[in-house]
N, CA and C of each residue as an Amber inpcrd file, in Angstrom:
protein
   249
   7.0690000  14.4020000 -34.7700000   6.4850000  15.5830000 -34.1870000
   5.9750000  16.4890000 -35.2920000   4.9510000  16.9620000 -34.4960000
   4.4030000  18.0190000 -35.8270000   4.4680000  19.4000000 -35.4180000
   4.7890000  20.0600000 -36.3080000   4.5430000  22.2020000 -35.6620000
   3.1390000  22.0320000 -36.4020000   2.0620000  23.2190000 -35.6650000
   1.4980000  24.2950000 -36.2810000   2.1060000  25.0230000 -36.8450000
   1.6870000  25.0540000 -37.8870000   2.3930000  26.1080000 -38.8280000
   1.3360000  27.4020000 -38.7270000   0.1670000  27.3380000 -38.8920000
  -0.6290000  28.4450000 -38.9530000  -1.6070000  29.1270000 -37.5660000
  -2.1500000  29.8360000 -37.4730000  -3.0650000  30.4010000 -36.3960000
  -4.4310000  30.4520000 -36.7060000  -5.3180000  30.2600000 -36.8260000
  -6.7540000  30.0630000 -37.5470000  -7.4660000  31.5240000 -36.9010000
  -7.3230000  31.5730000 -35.4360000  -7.8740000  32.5480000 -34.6000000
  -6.7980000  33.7060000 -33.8320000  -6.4880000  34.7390000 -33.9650000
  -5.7330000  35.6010000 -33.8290000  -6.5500000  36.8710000 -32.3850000
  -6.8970000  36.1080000 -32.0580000  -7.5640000  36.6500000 -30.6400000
  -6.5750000  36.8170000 -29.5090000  -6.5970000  37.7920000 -28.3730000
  -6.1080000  37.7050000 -27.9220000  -5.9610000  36.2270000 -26.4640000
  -7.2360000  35.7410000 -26.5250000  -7.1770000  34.7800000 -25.8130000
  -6.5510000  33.4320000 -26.6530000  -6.7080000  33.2880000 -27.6810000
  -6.5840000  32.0290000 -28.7440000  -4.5780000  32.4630000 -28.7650000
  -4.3060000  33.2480000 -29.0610000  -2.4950000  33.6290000 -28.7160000
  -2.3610000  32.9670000 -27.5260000  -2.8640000  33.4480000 -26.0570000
  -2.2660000  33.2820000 -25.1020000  -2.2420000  31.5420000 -24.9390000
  -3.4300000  31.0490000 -25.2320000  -3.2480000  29.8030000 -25.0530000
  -2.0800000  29.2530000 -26.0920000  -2.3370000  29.3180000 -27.2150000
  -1.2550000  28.8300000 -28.5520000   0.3060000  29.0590000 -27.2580000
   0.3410000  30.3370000 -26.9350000   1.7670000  30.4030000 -25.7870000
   2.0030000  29.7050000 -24.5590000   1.0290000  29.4870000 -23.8410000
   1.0800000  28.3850000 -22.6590000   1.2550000  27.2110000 -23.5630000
   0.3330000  26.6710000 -24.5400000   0.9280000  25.3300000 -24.7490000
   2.2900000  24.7820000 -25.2970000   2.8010000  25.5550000 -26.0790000
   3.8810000  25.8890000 -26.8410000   4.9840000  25.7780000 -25.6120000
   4.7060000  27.0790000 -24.6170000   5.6250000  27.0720000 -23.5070000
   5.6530000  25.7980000 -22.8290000   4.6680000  25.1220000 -22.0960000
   4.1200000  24.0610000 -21.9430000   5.4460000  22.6860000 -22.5750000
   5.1440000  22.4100000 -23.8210000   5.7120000  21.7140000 -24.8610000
   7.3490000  22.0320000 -24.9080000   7.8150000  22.8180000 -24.8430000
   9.2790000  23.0410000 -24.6550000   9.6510000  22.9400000 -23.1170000
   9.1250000  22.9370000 -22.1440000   9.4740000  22.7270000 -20.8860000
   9.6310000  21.0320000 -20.8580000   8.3970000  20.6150000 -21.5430000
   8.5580000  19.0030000 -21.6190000   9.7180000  18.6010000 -22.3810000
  10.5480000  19.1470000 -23.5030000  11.3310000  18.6120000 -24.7270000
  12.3170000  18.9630000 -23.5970000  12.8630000  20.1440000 -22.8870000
  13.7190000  20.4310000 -22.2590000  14.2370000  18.9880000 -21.1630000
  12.3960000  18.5940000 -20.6170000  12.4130000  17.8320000 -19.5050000
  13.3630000  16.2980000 -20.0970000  12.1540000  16.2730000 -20.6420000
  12.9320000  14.7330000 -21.7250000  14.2150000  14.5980000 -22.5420000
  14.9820000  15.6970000 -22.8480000  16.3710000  15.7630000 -24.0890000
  17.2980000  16.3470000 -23.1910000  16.9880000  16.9330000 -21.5830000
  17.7970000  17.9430000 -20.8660000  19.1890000  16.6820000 -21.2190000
  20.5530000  17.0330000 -20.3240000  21.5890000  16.7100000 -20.2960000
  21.7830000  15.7110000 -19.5240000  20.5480000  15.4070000 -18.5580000
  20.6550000  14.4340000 -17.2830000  20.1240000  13.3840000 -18.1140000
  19.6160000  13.1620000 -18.6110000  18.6720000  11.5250000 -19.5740000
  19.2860000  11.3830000 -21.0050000  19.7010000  11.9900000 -21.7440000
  21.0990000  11.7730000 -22.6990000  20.1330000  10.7410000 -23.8010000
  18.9530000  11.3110000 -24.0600000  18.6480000  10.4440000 -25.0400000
  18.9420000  10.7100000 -26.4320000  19.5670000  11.1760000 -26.9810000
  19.9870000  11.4220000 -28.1760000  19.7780000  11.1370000 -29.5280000
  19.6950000   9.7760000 -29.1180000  18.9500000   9.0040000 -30.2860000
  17.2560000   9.2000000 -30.7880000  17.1690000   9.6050000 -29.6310000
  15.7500000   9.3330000 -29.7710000  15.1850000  11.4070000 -30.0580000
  16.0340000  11.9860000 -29.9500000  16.2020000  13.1330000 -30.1850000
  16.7850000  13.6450000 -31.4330000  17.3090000  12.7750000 -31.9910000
  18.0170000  13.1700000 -33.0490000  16.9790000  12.1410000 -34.2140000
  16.2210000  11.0050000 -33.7480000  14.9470000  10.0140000 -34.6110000
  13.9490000  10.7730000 -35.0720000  13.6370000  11.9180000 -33.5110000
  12.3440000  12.5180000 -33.8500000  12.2810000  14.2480000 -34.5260000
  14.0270000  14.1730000 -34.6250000  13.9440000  15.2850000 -35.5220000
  13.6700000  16.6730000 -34.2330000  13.6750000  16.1170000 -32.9100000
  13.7840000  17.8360000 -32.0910000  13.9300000  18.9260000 -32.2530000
  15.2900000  18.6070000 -32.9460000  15.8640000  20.0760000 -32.9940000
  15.1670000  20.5660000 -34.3450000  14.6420000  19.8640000 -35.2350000
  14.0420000  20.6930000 -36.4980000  12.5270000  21.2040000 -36.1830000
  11.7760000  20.5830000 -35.0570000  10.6470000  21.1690000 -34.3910000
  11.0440000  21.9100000 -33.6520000  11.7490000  22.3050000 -33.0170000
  12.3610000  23.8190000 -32.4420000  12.3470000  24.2870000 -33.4810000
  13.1710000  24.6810000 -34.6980000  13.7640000  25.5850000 -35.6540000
  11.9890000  26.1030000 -36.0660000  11.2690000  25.2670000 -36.1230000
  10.2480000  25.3740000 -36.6040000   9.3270000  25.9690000 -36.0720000
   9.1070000  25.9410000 -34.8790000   8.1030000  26.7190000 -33.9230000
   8.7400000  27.9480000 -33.2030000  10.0340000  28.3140000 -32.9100000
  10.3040000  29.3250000 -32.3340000   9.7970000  30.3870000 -32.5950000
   9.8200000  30.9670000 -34.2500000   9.4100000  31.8010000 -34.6390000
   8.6750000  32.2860000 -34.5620000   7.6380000  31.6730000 -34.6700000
   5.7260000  31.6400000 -34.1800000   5.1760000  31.4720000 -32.9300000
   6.4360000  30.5400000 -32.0800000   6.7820000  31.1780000 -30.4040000
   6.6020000  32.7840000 -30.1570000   7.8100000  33.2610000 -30.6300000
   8.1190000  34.8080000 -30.7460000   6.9410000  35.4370000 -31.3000000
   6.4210000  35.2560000 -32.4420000   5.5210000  36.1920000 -32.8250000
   4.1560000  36.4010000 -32.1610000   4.1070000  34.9540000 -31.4290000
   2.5590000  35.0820000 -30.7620000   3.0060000  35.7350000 -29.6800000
   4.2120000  35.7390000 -29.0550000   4.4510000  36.7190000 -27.7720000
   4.2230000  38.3600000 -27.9250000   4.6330000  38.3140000 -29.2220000
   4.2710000  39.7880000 -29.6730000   3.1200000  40.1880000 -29.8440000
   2.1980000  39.1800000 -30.5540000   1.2270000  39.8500000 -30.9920000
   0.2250000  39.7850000 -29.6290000   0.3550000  39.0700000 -28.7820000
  -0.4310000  39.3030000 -27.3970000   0.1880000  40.3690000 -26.7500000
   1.3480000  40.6990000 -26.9040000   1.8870000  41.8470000 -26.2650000
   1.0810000  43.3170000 -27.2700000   1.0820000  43.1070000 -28.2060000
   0.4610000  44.1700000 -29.1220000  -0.9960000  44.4040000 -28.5780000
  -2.0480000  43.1100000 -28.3910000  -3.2710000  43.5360000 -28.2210000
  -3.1540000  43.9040000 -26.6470000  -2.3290000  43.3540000 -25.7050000
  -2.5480000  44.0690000 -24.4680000  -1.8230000  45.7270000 -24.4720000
  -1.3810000  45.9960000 -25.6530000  -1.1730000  47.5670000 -25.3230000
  -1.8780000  47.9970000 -26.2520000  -2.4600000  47.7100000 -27.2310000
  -3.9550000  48.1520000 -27.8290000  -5.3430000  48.3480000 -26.6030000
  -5.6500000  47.0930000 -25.8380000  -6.5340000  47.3720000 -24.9020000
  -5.7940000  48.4210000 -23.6440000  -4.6980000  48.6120000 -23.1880000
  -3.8630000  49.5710000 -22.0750000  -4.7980000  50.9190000 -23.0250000
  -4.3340000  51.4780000 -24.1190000  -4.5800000  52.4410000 -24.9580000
  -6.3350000  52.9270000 -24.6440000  -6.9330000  51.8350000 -25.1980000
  -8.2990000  51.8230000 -25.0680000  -9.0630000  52.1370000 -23.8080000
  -8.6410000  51.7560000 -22.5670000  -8.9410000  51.5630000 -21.3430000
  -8.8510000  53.0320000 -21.1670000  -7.4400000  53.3980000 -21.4050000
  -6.8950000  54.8410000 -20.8790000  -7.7110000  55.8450000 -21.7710000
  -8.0840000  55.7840000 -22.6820000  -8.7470000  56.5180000 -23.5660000
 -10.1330000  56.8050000 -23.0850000 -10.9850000  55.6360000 -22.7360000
 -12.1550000  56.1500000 -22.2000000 -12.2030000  56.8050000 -20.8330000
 -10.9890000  56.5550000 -20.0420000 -11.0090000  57.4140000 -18.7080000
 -11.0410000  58.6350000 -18.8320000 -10.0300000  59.4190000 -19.8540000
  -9.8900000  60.4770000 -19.8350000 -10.7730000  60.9440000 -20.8110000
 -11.9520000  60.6680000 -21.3790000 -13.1450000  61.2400000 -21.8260000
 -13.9860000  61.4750000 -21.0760000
């Protein structure tokens, strides 16, 4: 398995997707490694848990930083009303 390590495009649409797929991708690792299919081996071959350690972070930060530009545009929106 491979992480992205980097973001090329820091848009607010280019985040949200990077987060659906990401989200996306851990719903599947969840689906496939959950407790009911016990594959272990094959979880512990492909190194899982070190592609978690690896992407969470950048999980988290893209949640933020889309959370940042949607209260940058909230700001903006509200700003031209009351002009």
């Amino acid at each position: 398995m491979r992480s992205a390590s980097t973001q090329t495009n820091n848009s607010p649409d280019s985040c949200k997707q990077s987060i659906l797929i990401l989200n996306e991708v851990y719903n599947v690792l969840i689906d496939i490694y959950g407790g009911d299919d016990a594959n272990d081996e094959v979880y512990q071959q492909q190194d899982v848990s070190g592609y978690l350690n690896r992407t969470l972070s950048m999980f988290k930060r893209s949640i933020k930083r889309l959370g940042w530009w949607i209260e940058r545009m909230r700001t903006w929106v509200y700003g031209m009303r009351l002009h």
